[in-house]
N, C-alpha and C positions, 0 to 999 in steps of 0.2 A: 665692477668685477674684473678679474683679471683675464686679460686675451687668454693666456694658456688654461686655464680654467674654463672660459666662454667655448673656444674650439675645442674642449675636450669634451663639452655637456652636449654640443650637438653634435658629435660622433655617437653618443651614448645614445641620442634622440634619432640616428639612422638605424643604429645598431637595432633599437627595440621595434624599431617601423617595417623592418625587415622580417626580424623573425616573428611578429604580430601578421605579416603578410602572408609569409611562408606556411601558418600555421590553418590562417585564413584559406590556402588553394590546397593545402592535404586537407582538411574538412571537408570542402567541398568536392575536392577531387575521389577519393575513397566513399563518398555520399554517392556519387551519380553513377560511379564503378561499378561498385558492389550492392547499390540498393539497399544498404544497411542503413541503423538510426543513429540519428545526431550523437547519440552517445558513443555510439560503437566508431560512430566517424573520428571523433573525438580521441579513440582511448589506441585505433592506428591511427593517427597520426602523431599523438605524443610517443607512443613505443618508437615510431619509424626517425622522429625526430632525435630520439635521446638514444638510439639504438641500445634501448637496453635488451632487448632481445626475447622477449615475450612471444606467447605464439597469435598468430593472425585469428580473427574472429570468423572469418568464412573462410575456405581454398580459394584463392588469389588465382585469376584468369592471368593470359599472357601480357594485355594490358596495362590489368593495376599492378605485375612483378615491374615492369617498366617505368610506371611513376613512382611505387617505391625506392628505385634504384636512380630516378634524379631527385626524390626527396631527400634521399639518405644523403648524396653527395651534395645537395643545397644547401642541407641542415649542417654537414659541417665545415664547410666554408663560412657560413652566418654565424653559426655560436663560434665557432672558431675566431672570426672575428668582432665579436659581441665579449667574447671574456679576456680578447689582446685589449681591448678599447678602456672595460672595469678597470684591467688590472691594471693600466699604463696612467688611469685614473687617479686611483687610490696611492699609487705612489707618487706621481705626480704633486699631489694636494701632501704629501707630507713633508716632500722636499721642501715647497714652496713654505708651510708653514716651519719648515728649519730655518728655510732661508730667510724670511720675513725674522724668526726671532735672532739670528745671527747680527741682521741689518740693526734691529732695536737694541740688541747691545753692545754695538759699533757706537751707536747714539748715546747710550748711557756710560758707556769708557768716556765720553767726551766732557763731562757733565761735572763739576767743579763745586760744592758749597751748596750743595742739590739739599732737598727735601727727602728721605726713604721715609715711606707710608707704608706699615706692617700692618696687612689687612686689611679685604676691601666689603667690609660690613658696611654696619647702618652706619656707623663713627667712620670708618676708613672713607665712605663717598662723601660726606659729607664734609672732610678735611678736604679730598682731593676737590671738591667741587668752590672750596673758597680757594684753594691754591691755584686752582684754574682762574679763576674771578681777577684774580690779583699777578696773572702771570709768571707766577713761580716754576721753578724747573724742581721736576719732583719726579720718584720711580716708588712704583705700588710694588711689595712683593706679596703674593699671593699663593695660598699653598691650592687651595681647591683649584683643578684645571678646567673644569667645566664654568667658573665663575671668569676667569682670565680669559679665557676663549669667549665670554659672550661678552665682555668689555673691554678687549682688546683692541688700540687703535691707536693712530700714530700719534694721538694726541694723552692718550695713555700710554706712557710706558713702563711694561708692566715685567716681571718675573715671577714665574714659574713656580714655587720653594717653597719651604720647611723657615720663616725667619727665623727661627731658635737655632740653626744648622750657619756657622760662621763663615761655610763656603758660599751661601746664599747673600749671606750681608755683603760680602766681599763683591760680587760678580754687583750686588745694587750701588756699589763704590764706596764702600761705610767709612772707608778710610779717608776719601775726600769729602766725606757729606757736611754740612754744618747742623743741620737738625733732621734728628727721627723720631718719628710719631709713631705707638706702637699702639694699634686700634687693636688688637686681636683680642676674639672670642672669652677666651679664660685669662684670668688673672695668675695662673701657672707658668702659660705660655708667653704673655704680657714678660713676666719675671724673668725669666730663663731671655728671653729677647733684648732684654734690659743691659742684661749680666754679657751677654756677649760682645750687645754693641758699646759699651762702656770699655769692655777689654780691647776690643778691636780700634777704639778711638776716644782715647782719654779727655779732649778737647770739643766733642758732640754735644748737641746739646738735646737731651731726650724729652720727651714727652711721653707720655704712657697714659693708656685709659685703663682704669679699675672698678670690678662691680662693686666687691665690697671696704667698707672702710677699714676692715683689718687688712687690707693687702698695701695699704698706702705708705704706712711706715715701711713696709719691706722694699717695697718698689721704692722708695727713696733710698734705704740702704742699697740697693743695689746698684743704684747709678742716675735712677731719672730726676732731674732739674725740674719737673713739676709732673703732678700725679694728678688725675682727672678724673671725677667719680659720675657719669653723666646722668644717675638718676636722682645723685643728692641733688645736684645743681638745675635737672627737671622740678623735682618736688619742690626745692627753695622760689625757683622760679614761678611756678602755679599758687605759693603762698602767698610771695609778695603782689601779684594780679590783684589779690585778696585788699592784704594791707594798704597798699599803697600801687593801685592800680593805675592811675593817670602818669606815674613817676615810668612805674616799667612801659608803658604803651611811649611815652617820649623816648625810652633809652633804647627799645624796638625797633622802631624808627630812623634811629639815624641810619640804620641801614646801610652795616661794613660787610657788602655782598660782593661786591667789584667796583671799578674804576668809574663807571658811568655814575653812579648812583651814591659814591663813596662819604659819608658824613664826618668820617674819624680818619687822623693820619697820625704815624708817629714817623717821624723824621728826625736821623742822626744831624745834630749840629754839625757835625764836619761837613755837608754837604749844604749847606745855608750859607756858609761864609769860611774865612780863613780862621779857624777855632781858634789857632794861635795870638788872636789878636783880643780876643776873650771882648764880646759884646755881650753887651744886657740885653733882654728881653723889649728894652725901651727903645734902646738904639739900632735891633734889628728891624724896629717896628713891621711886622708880619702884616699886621690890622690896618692900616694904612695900603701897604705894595701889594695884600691879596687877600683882603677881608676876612684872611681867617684868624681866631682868636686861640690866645696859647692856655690851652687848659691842664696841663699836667709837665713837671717837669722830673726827668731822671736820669741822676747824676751818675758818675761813672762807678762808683761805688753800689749802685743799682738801688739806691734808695730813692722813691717818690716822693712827689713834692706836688699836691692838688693845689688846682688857681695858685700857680705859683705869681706874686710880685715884679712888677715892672723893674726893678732892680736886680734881678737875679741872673747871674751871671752865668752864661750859656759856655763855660768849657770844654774845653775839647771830652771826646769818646763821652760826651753826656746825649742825651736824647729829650724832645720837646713832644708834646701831644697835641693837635691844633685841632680843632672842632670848626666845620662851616657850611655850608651848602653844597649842596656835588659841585657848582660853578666855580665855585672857589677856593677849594680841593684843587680841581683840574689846574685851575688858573696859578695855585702853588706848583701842583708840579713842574707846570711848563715851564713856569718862571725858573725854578732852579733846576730843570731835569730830572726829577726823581724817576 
């Protein structure tokens, strides 16, 4: 918790110990005065504390005019200082929370070829939760402020916004971003999100989730490089279990959750070797220097190529898919850095 915060809760925690006290010795004081009941003790001491000004339950002896008159003057020194403490509080906590989101988008100005994730639903955590897996640098925008505020953290960075609204996309850096994922709700607001960040960045590469399948041609007219239907691809998925269920329980399993546990990589050939010298598959030998085996190749043209041949010539801006153990995953990246 933060010091300014922590010293402000227990000023709040004197402040109420006070006048829980104070309320405590007019009770008891106007009880033993005036021989009146708990009730009555009760209802002068709240009038004498709030001086609202109500009239006295019995005629007040010269005594209890005298405790009244250090109640009156305790009571407003205490609430007096009981609603400086709230107020200085509640402002306080909103500064900080300006200042806290100011800092966070200090952080995201800095941020280059980032990730923006539109909506932080079932689809939006579950994007940011492999983008976290995998160390990606990524900003959530989020329009509900009760959902941002209860997952807001430095490891989140998150905005505030409307993604359909292109001041919103701008402040998430849409202009430097390389890909945006657009999880949101409706396939309305998916579209309009599409439409903007397309406008705002001809060179992005979008992503979109879509409930129904009439919205998928649209969302591809509109901008996005691939459309994402996640209940067909639920339902496809619980089919094949059916079909050919030992197939999907292996492809399960490889298990492309994070870095620890990673089964699948895809790695650009430019960072394997000097692409300009254009090696085979045979000559980088992968399977030999880090056990892992090349299972998919895609050329710069962005055409695939399964169990590609030991022949196949790894040119530049092309990409390799290597399949191996988490050991030997790790054992790749170290060896070349990824």
């Amino acid at each position: 918790m933060n010091p300014l915060i922590r010293l402000f809760r227990s000023r709040i925690y004197t402040a109420v110990w006070l006048l829980s006290l104070l309320l405590v010795i007019g009770v008891i004081g106007y009880k033993l005065m005036l021989n009146i009941s708990w009730v009555d003790a009760v209802y002068m001491t709240v009038i004498t504390i709030t001086t609202v000004g109500y009239g006295e339950v019995v005629p007040l002896e010269p005594e209890a005019k005298i405790f009244t008159v250090f109640l009156i003057l305790t009571s407003v020194i205490i609430v007096g200082y009981a609603i400086k403490i709230i107020t200085e509080y509640i402002l306080s906590k909103n500064d900080l929370d300006e200042l806290k989101q100011k800092k966070m988008q200090k952080e995201i100005d800095k941020l280059n070829d980032h990730i923006i994730v539109c909506g932080y639903g079932r689809n939006g955590k579950q994007a940011v939760k492999k983008l976290l897996a995998h160390d990606k640098k990524f900003v959530v925008v989020e329009m509900d402020k009760e959902v941002a505020d209860r997952y807001k953290s430095p490891l989140l960075p998150m905005i505030i916004g409307n993604a359909n609204e292109d001041e919103v996309l701008i402040q998430a850096g849409i202009e430097r971003a390389d890909i945006m994922i657009s999880a949101l709700p409706s396939d309305a607001d998916n579209l309009f999100a599409v439409l903007s960040a397309r406008q705002l960045n001809k060179d992005l590469k979008i992503i979109s989730r879509a409930s129904e399948e009439t919205s998928y041609q649209k969302l591809k007219l509109a901008g996005a490089n691939n459309v994402i239907l996640p209940d067909k691809i639920g339902g496809d998925h619980m089919a094949s279990l059916v079909v050919v269920p030992d197939l999907v329980e292996f492809i399960d399993n490889l298990g492309i959750v994070g870095k620890k546990n990673i089964n699948i990589e895809e790695v650009p050939v430019d960072k394997l070797y000097n692409a300009q010298e254009s090696k085979s598959i045979r000559e980088l030998d992968l399977r030999q220097k880090t056990g892992c085996t090349v299972i998919g190749f895609k050329g710069p043209n962005g055409e695939y190529l399964v169990n590609p041949g030991a022949d196949v010539v790894l040119v530049p801006e092309s990409k390799i898919i290597v399949l191996g153990r988490p050991e030997q995953i790790q054992n790749l990246n170290s060896t070349y850095n990824l």
